[in-house]
Structure formats: structure tokens, C-alpha cells
PyMOL commands that place a pseudoatom at each C-alpha (Angstrom):
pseudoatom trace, name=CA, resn=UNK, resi=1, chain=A, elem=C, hetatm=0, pos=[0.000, 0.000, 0.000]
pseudoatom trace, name=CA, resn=UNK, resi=2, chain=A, elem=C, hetatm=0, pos=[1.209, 3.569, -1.180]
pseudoatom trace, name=CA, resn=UNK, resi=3, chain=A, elem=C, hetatm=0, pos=[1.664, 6.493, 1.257]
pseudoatom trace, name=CA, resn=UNK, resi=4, chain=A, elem=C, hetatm=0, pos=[-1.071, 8.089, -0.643]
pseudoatom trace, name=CA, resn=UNK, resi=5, chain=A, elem=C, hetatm=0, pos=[-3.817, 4.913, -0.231]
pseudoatom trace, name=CA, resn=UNK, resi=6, chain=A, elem=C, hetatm=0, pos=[-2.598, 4.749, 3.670]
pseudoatom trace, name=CA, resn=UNK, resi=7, chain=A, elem=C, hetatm=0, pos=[-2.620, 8.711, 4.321]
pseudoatom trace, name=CA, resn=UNK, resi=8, chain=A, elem=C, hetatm=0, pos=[-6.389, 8.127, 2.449]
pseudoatom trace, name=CA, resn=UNK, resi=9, chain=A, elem=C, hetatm=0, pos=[-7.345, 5.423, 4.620]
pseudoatom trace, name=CA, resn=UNK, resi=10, chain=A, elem=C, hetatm=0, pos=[-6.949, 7.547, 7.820]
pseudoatom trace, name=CA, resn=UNK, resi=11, chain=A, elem=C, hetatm=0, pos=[-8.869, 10.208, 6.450]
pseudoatom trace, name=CA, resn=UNK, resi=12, chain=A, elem=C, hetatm=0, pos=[-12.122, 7.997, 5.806]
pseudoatom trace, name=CA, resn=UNK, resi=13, chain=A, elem=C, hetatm=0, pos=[-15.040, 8.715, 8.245]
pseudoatom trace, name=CA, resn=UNK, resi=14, chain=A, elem=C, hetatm=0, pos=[-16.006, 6.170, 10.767]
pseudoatom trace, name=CA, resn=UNK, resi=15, chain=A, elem=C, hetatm=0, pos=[-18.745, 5.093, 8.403]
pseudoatom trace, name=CA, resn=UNK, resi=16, chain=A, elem=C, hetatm=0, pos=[-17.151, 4.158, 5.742]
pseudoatom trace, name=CA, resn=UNK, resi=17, chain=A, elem=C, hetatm=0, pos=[-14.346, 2.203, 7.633]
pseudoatom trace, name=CA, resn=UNK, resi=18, chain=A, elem=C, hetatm=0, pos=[-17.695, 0.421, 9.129]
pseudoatom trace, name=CA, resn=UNK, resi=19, chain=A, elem=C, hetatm=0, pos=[-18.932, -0.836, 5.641]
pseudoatom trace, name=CA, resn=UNK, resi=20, chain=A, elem=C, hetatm=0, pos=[-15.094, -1.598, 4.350]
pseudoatom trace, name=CA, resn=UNK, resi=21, chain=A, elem=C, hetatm=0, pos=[-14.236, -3.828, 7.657]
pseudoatom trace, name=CA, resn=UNK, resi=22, chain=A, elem=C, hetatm=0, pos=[-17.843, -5.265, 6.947]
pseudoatom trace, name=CA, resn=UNK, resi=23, chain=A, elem=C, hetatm=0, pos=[-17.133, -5.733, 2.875]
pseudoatom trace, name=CA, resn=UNK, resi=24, chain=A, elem=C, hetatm=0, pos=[-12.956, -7.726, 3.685]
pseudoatom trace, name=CA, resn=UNK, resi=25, chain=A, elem=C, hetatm=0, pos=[-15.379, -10.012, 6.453]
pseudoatom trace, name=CA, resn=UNK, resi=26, chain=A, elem=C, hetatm=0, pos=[-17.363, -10.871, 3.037]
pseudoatom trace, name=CA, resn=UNK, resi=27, chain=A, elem=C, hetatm=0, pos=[-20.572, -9.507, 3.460]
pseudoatom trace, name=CA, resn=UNK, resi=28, chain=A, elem=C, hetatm=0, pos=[-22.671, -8.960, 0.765]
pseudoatom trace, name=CA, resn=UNK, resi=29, chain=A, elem=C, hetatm=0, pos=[-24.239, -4.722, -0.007]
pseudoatom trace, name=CA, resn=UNK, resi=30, chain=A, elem=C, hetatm=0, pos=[-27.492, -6.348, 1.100]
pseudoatom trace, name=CA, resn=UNK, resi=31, chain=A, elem=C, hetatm=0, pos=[-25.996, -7.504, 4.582]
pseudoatom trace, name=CA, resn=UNK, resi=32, chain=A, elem=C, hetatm=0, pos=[-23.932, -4.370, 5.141]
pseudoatom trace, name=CA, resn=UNK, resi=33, chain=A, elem=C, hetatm=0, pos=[-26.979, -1.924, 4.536]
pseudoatom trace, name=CA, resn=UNK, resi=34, chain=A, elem=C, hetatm=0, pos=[-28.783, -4.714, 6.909]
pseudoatom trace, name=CA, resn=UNK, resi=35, chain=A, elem=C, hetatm=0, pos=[-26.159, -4.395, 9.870]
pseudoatom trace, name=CA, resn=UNK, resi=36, chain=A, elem=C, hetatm=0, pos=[-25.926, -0.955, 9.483]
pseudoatom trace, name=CA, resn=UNK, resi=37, chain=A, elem=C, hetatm=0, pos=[-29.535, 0.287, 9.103]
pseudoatom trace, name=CA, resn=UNK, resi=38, chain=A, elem=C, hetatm=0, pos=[-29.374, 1.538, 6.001]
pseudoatom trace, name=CA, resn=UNK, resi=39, chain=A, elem=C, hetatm=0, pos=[-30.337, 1.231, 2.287]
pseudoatom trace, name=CA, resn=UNK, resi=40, chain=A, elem=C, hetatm=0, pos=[-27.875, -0.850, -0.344]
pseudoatom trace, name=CA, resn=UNK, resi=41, chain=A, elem=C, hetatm=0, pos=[-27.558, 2.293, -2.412]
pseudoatom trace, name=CA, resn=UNK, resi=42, chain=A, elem=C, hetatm=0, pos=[-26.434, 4.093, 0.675]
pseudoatom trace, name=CA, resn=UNK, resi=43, chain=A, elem=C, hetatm=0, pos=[-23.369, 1.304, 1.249]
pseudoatom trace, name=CA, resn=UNK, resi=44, chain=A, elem=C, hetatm=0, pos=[-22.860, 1.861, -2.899]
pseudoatom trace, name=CA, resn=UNK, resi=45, chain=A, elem=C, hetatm=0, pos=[-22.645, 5.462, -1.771]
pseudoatom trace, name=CA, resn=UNK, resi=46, chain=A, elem=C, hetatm=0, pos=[-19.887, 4.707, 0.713]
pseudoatom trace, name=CA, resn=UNK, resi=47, chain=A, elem=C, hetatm=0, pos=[-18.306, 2.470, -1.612]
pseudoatom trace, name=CA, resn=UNK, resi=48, chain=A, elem=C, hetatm=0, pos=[-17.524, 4.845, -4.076]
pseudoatom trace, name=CA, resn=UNK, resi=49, chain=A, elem=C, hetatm=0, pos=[-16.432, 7.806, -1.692]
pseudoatom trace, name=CA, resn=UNK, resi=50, chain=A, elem=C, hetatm=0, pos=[-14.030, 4.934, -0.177]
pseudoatom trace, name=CA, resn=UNK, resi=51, chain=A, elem=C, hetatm=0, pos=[-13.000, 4.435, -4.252]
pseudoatom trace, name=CA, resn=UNK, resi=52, chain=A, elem=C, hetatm=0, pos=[-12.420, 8.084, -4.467]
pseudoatom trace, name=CA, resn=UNK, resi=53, chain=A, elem=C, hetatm=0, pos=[-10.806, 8.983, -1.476]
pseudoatom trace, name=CA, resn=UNK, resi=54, chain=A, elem=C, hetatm=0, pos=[-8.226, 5.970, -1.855]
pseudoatom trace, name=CA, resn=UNK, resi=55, chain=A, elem=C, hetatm=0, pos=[-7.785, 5.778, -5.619]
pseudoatom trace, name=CA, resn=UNK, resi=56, chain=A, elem=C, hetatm=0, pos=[-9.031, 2.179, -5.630]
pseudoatom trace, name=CA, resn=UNK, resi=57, chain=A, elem=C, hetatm=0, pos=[-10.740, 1.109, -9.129]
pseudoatom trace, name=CA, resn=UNK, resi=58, chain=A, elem=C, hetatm=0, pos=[-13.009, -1.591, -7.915]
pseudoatom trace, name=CA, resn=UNK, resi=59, chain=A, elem=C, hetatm=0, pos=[-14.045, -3.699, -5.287]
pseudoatom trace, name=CA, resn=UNK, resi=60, chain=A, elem=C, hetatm=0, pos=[-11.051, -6.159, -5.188]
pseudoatom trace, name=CA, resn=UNK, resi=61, chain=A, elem=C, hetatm=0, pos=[-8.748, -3.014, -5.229]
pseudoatom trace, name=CA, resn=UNK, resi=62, chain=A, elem=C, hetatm=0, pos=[-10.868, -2.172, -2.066]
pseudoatom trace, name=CA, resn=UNK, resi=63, chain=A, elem=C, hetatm=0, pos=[-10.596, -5.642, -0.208]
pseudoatom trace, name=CA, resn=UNK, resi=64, chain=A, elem=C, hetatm=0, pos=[-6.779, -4.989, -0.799]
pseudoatom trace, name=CA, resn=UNK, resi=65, chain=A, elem=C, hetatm=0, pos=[-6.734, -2.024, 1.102]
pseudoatom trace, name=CA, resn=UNK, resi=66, chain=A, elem=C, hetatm=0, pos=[-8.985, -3.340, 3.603]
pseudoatom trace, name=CA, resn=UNK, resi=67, chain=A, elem=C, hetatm=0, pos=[-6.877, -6.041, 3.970]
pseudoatom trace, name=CA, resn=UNK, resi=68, chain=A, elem=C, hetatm=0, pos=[-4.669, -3.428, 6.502]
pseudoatom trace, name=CA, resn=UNK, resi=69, chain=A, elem=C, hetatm=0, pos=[-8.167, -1.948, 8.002]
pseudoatom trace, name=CA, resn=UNK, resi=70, chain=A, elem=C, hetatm=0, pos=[-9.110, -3.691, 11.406]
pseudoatom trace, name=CA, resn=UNK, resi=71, chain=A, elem=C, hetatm=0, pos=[-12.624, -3.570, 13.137]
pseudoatom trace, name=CA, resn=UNK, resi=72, chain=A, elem=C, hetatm=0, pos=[-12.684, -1.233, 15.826]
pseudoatom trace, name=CA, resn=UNK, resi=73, chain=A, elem=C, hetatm=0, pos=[-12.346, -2.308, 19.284]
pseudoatom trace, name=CA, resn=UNK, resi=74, chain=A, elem=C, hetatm=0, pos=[-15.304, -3.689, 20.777]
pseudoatom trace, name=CA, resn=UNK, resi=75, chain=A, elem=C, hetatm=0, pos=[-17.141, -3.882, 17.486]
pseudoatom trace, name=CA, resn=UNK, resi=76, chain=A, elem=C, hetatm=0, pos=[-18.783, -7.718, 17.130]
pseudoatom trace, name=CA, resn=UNK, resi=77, chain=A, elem=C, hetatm=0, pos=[-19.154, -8.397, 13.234]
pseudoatom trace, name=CA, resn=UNK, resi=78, chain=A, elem=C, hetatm=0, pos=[-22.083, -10.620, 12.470]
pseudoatom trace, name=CA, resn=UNK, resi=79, chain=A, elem=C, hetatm=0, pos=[-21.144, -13.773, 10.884]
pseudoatom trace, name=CA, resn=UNK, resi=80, chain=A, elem=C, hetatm=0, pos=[-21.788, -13.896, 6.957]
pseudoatom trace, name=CA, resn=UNK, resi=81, chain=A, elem=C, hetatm=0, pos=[-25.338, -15.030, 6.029]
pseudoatom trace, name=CA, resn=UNK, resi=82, chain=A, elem=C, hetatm=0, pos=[-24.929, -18.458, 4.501]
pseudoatom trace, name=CA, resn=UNK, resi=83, chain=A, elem=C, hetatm=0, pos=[-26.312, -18.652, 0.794]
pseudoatom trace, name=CA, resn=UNK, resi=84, chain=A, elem=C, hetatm=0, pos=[-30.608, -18.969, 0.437]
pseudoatom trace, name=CA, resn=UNK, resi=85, chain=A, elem=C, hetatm=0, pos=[-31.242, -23.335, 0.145]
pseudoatom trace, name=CA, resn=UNK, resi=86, chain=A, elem=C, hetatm=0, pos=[-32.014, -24.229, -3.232]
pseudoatom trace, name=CA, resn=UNK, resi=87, chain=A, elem=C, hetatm=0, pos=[-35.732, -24.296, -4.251]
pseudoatom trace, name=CA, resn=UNK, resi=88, chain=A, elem=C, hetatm=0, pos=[-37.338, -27.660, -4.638]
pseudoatom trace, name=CA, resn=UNK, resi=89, chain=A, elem=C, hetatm=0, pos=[-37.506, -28.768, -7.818]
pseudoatom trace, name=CA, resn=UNK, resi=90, chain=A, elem=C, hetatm=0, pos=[-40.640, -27.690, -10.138]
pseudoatom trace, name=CA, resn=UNK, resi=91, chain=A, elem=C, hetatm=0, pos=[-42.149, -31.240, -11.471]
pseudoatom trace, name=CA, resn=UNK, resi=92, chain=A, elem=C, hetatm=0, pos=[-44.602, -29.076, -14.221]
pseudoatom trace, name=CA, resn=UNK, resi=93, chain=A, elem=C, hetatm=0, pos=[-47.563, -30.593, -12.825]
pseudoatom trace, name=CA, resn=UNK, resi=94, chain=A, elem=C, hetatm=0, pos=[-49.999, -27.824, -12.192]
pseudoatom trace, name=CA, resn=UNK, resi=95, chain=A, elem=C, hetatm=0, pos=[-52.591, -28.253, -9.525]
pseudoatom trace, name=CA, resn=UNK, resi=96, chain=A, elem=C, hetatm=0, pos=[-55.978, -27.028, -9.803]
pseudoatom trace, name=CA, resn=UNK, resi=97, chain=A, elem=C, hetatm=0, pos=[-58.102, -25.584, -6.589]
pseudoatom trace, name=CA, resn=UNK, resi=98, chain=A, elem=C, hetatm=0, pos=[-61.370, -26.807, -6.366]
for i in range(1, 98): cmd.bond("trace and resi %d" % i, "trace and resi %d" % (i + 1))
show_as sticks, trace
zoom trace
């Protein structure tokens, strides 16, 4: 990491060190805006301030960086949300109400 990308990392707010500890534990913009009580648009907000303040050019760029970023003390991440169980299988028998 540059001087630049860690002199950029110090000057993010608290928020958006909150949804880039939360995006390197693996969470999804659907689980972040969930933990954090907001919308998904408003964690793609943060996102790309965090982009523009450190000079990353996408999301991996950003786990990079994060990579150096720890949670802050006392701060419990939830665990990530295991993937939705496959649907049963449609057999393409329809069934009619009587």
C-alpha cells in the first residue's frame, strides 16, 4: 500500500471504515446496509467515496486495502449469512383448486 492509499485510509469517516471492515469479512451490499440500518444504495454510496478517497478502481482493489483496516475495538461483526437453500424442484404438474 502507497503512502497516498494509507494517508487516504486515515482520512475515511467512521462510516465508511464500518462498511469496508464489513465488505474484507465478506458480506454482501445487502448484509452491510442490513447491519448498518441503512439502504444498499447508501453502502454503494460509501463504496464509491471509499473508491475516491483511496484511488481504488473496484471492489477487489478495495478488499486490498482493507486487507490493513481492522474492526474497531469492541465492534462484534455478524457472521456472513450463509447462501438462500435451493428451491425444490418444479415437477410441471400444475394443480388445480377446487
Amino acid at each position: 500500500m502507497d503512502h497516498f492509499q494509507q494517508g487516504a485510509l486515515q482520512r475515511l469517516s467512521d462510516r465508511e471504515r464500518e462498511v469496508l471492515v464489513y465488505l474484507a469479512a465478506g458480506h454482501t451490499y445487502a448484509a452491510i446496509a442490513h447491519c448498518m440500518e441503512v439502504s444498499p444504495h447508501t453502502v454503494d454510496t460509501y463504496l464509491r467515496r471509499i473508491r475516491g478517497k483511496t484511488g481504488a478502481r473496484n471492489r477487489m482493489h478495495l478488499l486490498l486495502l482493507a486487507m490493513g483496516l481492522t474492526a474497531p475495538r469492541g465492534t462484534r461483526l455478524p457472521p456472513v449469512p450463509a447462501p438462500p437453500a435451493p428451491a425444490p424442484p418444479r415437477t410441471g404438474l400444475a394443480v388445480e383448486a377446487s
